[in-house]
MIRORO-935454 format. One record per atom (N, C-alpha, C): residue in three letters; atom name; residue number from 1; x, y, z. Coordinates in steps of 0.001 Angstrom, whole numbers, plus 500000, padded with zeros to 6 digits. Last residue first. Layout:
N
<'ALA'; 'CA'; NUM; <X; Y; Z>> ...
This chain:
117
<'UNK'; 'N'; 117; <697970; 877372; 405196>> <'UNK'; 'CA'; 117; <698482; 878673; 406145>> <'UNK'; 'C'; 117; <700288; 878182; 406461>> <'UNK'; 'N'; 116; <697072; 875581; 404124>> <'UNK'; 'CA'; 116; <697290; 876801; 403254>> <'UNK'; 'C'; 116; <698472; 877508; 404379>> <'UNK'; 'N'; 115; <696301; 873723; 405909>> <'UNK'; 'CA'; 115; <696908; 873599; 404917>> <'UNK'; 'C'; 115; <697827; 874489; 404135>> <'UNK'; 'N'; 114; <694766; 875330; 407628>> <'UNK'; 'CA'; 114; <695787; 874691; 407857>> <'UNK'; 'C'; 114; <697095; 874040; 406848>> <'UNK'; 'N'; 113; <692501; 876072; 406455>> <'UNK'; 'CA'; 113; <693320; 877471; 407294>> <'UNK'; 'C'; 113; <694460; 876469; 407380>> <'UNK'; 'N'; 112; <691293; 873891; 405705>> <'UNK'; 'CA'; 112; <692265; 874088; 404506>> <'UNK'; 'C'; 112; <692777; 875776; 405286>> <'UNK'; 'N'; 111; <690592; 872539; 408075>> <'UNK'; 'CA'; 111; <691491; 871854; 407249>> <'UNK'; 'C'; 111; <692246; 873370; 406292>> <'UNK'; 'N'; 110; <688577; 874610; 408957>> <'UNK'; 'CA'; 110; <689858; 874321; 409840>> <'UNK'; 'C'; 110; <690938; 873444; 409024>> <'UNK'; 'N'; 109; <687032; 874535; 406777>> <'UNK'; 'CA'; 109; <687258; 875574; 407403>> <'UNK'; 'C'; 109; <688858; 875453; 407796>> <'UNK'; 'N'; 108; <686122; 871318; 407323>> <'UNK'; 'CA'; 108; <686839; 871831; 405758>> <'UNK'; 'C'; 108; <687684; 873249; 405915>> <'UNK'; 'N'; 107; <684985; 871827; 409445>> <'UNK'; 'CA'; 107; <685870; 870877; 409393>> <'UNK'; 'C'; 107; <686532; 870955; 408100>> <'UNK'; 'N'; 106; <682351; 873719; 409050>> <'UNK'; 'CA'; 106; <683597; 874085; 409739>> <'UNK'; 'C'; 106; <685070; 873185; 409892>> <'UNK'; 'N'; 105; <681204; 872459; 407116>> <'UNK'; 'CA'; 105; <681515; 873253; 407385>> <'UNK'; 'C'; 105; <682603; 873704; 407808>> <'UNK'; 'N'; 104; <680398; 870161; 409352>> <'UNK'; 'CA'; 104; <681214; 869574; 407974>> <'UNK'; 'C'; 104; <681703; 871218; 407237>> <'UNK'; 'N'; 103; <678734; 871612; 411133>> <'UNK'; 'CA'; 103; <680046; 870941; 411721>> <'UNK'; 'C'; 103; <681186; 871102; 410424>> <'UNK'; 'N'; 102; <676673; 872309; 409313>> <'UNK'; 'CA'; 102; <677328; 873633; 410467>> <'UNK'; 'C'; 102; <678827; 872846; 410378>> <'UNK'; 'N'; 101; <675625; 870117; 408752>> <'UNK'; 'CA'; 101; <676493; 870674; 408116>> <'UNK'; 'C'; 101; <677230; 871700; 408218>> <'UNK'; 'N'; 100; <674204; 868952; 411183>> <'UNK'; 'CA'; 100; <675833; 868527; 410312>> <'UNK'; 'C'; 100; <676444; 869471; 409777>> <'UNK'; 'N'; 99; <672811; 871267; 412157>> <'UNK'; 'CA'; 99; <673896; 871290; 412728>> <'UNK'; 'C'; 99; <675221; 870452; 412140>> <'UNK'; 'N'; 98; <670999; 871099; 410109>> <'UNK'; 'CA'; 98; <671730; 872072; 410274>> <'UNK'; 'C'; 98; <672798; 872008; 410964>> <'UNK'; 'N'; 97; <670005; 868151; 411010>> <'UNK'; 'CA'; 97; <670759; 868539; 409606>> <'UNK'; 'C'; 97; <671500; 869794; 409591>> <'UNK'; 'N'; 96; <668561; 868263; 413260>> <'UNK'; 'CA'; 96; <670079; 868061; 413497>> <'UNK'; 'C'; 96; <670798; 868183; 411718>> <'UNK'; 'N'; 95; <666132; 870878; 413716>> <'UNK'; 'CA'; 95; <666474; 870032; 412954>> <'UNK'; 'C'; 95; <668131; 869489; 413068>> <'UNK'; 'N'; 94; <663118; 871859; 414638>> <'UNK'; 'CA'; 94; <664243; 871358; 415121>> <'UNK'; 'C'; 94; <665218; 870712; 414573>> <'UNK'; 'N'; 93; <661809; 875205; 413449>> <'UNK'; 'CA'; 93; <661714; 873179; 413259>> <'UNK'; 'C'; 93; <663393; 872963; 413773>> <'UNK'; 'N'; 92; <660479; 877448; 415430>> <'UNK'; 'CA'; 92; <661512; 876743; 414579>> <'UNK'; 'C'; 92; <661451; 875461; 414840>> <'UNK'; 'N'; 91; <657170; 878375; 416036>> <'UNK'; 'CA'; 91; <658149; 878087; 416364>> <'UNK'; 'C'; 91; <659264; 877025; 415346>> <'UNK'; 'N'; 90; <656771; 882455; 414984>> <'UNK'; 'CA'; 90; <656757; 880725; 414484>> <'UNK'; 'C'; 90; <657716; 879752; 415294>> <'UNK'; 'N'; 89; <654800; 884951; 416476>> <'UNK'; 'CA'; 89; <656122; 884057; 416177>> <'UNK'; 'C'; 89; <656061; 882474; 416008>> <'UNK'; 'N'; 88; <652765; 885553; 417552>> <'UNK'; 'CA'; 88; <652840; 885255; 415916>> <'UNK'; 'C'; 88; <654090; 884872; 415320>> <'UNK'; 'N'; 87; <653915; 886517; 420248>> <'UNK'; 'CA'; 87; <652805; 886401; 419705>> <'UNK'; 'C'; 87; <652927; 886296; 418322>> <'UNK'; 'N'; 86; <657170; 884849; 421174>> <'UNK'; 'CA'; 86; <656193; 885871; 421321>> <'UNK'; 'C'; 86; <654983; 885412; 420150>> <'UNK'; 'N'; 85; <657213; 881673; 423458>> <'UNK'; 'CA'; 85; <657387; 882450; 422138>> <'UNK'; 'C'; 85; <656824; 883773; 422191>> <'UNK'; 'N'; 84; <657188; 880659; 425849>> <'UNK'; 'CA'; 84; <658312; 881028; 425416>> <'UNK'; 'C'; 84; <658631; 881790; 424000>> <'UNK'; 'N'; 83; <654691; 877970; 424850>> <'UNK'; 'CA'; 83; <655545; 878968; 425945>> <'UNK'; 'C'; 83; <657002; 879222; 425424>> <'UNK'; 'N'; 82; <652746; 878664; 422119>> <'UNK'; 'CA'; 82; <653732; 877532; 422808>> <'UNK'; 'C'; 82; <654263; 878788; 423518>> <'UNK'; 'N'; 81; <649859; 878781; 420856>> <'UNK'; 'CA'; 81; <650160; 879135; 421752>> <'UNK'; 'C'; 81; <651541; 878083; 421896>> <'UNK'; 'N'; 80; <647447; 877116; 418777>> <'UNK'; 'CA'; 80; <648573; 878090; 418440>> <'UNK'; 'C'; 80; <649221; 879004; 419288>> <'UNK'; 'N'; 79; <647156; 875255; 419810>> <'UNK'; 'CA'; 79; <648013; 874613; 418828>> <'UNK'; 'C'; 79; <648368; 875877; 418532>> <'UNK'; 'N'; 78; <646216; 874971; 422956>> <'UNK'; 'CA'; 78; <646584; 876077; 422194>> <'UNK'; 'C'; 78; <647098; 875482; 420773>> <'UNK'; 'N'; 77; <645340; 874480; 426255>> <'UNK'; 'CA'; 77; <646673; 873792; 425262>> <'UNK'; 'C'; 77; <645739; 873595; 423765>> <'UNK'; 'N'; 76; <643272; 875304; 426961>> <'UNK'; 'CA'; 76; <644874; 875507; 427812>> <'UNK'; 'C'; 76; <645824; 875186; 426327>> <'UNK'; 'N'; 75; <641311; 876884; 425807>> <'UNK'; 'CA'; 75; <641304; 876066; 426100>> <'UNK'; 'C'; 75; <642760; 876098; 426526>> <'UNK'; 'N'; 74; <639268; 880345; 426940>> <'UNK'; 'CA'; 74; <639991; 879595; 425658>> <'UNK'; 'C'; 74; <640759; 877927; 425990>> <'UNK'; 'N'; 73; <635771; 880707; 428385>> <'UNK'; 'CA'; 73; <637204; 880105; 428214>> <'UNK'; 'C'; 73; <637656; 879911; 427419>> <'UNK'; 'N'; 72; <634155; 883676; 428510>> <'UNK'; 'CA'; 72; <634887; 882691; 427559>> <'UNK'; 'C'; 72; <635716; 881916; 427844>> <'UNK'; 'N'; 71; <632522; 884467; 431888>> <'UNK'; 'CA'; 71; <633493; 884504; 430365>> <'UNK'; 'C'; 71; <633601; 883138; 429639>> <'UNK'; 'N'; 70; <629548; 883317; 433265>> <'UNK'; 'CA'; 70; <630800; 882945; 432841>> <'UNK'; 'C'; 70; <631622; 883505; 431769>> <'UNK'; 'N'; 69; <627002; 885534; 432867>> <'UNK'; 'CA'; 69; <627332; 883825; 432367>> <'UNK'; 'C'; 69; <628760; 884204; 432768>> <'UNK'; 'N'; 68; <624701; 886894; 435617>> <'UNK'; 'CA'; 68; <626040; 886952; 434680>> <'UNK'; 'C'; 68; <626385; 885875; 434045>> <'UNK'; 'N'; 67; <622790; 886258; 437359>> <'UNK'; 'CA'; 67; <622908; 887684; 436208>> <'UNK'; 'C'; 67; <623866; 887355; 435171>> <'UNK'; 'N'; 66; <622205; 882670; 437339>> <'UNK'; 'CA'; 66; <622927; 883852; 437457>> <'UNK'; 'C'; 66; <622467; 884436; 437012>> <'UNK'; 'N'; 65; <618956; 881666; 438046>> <'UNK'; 'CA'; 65; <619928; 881870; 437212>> <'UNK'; 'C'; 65; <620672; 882649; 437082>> <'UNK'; 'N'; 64; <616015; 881491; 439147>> <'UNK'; 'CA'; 64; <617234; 880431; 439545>> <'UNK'; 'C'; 64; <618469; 880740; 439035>> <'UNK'; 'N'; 63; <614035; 882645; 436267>> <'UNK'; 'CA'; 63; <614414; 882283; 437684>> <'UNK'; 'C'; 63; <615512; 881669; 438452>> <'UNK'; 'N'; 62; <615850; 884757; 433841>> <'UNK'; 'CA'; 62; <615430; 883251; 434285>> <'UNK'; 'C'; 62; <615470; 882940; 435993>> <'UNK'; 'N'; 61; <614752; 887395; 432592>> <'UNK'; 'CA'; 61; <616021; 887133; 433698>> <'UNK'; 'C'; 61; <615100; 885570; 433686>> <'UNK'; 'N'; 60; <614860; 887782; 428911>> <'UNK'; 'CA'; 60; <614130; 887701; 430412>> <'UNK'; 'C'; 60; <615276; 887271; 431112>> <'UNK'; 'N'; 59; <616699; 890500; 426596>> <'UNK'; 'CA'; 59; <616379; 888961; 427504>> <'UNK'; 'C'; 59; <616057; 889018; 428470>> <'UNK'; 'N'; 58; <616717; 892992; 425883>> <'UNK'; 'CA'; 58; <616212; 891787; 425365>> <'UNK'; 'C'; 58; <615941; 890189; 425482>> <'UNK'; 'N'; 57; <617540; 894547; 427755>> <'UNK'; 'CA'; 57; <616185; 894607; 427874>> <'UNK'; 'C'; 57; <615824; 893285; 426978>> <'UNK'; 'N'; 56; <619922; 894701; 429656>> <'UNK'; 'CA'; 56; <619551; 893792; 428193>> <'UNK'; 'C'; 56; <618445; 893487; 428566>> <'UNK'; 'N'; 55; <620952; 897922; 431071>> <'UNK'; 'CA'; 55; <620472; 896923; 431242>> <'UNK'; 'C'; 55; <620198; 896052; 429863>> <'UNK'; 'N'; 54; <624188; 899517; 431570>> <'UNK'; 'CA'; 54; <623139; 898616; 430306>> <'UNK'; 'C'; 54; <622607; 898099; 430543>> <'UNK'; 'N'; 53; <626345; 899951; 433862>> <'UNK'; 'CA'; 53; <624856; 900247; 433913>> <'UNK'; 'C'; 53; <623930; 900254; 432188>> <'UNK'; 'N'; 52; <628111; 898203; 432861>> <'UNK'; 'CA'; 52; <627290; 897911; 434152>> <'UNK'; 'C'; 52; <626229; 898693; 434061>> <'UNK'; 'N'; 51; <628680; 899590; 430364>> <'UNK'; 'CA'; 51; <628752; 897833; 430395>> <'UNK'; 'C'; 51; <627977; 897900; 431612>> <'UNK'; 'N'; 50; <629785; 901511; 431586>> <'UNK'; 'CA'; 50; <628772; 901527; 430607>> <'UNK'; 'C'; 50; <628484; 899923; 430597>> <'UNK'; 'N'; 49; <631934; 901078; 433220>> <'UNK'; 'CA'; 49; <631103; 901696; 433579>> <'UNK'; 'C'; 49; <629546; 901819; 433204>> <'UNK'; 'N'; 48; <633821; 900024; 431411>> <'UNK'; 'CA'; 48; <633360; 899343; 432411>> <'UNK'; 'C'; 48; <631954; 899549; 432770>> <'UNK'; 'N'; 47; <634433; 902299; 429845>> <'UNK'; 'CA'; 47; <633785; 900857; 428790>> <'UNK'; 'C'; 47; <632932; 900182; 429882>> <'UNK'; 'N'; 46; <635309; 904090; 431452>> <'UNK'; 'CA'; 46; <634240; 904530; 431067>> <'UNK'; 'C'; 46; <633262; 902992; 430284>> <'UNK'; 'N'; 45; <637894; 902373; 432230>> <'UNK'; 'CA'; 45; <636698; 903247; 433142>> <'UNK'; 'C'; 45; <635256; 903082; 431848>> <'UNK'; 'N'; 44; <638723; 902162; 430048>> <'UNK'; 'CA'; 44; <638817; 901424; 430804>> <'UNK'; 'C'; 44; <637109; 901843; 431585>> <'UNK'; 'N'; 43; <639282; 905255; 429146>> <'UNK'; 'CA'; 43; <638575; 904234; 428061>> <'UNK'; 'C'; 43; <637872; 902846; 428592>> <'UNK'; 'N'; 42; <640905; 905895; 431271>> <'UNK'; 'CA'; 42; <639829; 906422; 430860>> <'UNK'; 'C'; 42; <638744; 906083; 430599>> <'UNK'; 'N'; 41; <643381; 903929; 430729>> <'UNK'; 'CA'; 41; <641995; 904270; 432034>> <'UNK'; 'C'; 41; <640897; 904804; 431794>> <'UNK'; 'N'; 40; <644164; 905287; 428624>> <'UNK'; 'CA'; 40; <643697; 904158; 428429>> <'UNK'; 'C'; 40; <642551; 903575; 429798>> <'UNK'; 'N'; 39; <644671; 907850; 429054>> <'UNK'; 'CA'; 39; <644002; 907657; 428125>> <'UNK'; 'C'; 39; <642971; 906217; 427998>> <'UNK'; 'N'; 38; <646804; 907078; 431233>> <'UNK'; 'CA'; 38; <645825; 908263; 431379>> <'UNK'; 'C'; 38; <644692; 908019; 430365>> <'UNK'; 'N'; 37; <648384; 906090; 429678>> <'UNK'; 'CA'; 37; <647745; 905326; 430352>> <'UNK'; 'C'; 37; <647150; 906050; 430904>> <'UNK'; 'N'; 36; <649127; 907238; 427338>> <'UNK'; 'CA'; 36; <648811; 906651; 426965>> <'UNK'; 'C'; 36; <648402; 905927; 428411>> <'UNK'; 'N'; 35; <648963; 911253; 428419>> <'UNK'; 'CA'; 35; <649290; 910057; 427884>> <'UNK'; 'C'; 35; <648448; 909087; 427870>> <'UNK'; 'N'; 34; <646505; 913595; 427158>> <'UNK'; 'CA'; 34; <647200; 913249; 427793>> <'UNK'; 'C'; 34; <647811; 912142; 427654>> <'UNK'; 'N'; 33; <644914; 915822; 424917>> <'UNK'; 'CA'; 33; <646433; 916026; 425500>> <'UNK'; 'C'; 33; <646860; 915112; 426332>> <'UNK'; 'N'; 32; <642400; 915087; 424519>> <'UNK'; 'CA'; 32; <642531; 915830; 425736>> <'UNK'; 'C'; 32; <644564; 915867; 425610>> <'UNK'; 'N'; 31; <642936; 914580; 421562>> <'UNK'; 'CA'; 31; <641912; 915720; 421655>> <'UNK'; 'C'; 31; <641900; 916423; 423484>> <'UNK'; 'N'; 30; <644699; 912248; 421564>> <'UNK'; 'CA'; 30; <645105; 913396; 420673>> <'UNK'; 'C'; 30; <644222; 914936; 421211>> <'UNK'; 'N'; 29; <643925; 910785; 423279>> <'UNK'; 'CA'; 29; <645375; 911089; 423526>> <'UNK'; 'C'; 29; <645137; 911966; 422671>> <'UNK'; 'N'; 28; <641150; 910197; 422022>> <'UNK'; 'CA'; 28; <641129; 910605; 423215>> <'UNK'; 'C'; 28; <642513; 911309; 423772>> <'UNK'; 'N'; 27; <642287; 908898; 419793>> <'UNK'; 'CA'; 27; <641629; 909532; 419558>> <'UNK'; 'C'; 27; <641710; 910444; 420955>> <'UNK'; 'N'; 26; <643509; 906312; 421198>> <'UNK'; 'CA'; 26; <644211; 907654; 419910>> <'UNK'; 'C'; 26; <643606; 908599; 419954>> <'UNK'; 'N'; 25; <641269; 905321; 422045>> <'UNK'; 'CA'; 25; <642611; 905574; 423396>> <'UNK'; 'C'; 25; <643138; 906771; 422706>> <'UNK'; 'N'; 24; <639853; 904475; 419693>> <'UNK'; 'CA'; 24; <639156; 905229; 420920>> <'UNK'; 'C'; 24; <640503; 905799; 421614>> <'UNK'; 'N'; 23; <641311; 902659; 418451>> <'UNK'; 'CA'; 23; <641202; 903824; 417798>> <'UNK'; 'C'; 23; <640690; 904813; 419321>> <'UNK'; 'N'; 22; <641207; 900793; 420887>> <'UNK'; 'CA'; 22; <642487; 901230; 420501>> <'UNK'; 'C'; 22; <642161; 902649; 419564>> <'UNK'; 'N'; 21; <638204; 900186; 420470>> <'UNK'; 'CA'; 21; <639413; 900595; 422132>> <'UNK'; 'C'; 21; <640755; 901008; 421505>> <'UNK'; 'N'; 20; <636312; 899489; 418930>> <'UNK'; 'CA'; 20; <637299; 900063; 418150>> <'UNK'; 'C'; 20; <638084; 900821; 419644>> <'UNK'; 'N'; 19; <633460; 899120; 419159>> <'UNK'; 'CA'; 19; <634493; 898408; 419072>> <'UNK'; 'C'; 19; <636051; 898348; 418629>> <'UNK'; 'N'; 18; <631883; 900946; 418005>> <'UNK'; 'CA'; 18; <631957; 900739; 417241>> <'UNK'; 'C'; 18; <633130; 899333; 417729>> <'UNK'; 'N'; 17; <631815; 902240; 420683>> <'UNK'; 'CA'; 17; <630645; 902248; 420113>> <'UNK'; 'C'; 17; <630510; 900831; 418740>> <'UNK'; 'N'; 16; <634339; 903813; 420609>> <'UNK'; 'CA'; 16; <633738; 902771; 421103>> <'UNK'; 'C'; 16; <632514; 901462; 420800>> <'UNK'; 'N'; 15; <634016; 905302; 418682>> <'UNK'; 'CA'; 15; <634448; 904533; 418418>> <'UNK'; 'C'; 15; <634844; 903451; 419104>> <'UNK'; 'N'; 14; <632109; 907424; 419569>> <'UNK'; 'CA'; 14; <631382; 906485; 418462>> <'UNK'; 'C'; 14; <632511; 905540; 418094>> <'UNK'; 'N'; 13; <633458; 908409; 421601>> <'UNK'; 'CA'; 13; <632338; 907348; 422106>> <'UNK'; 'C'; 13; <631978; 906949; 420927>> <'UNK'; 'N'; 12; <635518; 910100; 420277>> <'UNK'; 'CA'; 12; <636121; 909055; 421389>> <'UNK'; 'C'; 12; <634651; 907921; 421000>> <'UNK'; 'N'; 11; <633423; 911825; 419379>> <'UNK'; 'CA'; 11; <634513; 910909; 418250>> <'UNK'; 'C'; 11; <634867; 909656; 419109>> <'UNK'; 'N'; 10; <632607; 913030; 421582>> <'UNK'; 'CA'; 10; <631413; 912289; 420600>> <'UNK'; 'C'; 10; <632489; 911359; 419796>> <'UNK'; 'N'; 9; <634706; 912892; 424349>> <'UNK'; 'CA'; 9; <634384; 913442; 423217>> <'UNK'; 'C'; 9; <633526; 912910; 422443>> <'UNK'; 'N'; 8; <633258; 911772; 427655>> <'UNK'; 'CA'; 8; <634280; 911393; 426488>> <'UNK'; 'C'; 8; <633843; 912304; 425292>> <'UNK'; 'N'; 7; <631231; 911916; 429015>> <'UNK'; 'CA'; 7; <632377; 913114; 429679>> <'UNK'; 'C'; 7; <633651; 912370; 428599>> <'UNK'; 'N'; 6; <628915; 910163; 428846>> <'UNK'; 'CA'; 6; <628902; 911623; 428356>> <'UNK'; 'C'; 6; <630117; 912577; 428428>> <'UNK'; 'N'; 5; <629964; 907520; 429625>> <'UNK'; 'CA'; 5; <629974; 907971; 428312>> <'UNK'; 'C'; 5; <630616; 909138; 428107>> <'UNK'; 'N'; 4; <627933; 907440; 431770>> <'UNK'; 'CA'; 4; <630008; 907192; 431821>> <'UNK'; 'C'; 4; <630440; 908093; 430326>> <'UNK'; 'N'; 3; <625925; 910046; 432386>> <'UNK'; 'CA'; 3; <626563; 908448; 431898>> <'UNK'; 'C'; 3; <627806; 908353; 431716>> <'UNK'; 'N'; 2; <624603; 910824; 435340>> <'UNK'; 'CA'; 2; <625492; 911176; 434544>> <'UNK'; 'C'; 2; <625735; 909783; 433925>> <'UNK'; 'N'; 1; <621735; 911082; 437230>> <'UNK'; 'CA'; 1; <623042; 910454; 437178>> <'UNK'; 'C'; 1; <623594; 910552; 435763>> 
């Protein structure tokens, strides 16, 4: 049986290897010619593939005990997550001071177009 691996370029798999899925996808788009979700399946595939057939020789199986643990949960509510924002976007301080002076602004605006005019 063939390893998922073997049918990726040596460059592609050492940068896997290395944790590096995004350099890997580049790498792979540049050396077979194809696009970015062609590429990225690929990478998909093959990460999957390898991941399942690894056995972890370094740990005993425990009687009674899943194969598998549970992913990671991250927790719901985020101090650095708010809905509606994009990713690393800050959310703006709310502030009614801007809006006085927006107003007071514009009330001097409209006075002296009037005056003058």
């Amino acid at each position: 049986m063939a390893k998922p691996l073997d049918s990726l370029p040596p460059n592609v798999v050492e940068a896997l290897r290395r944790g590096d899925k995004i350099g890997a996808i580049k790498l792979l788009r540049e050396v077979a010619r194809v696009g970015l979700a062609e590429a990225k399946n690929a990478i998909d595939t093959a990460n999957r593939q390898s991941a399942t057939h690894k056995p972890d020789h370094n740990k005993p199986a425990a009687a009674g005990t899943p194969p598998h643990s549970p992913p990671h949960q991250v927790p719901a509510a985020s101090t650095l997550y708010s809905p509606g924002l994009s990713p690393g976007e800050v959310p703006r301080a709310s502030s009614g001071a801007r809006f006085v002076v927006l107003l007071i602004v514009a009330v001097i605006a409209i006075l002296l177009f009037w005056k003058l005019g």
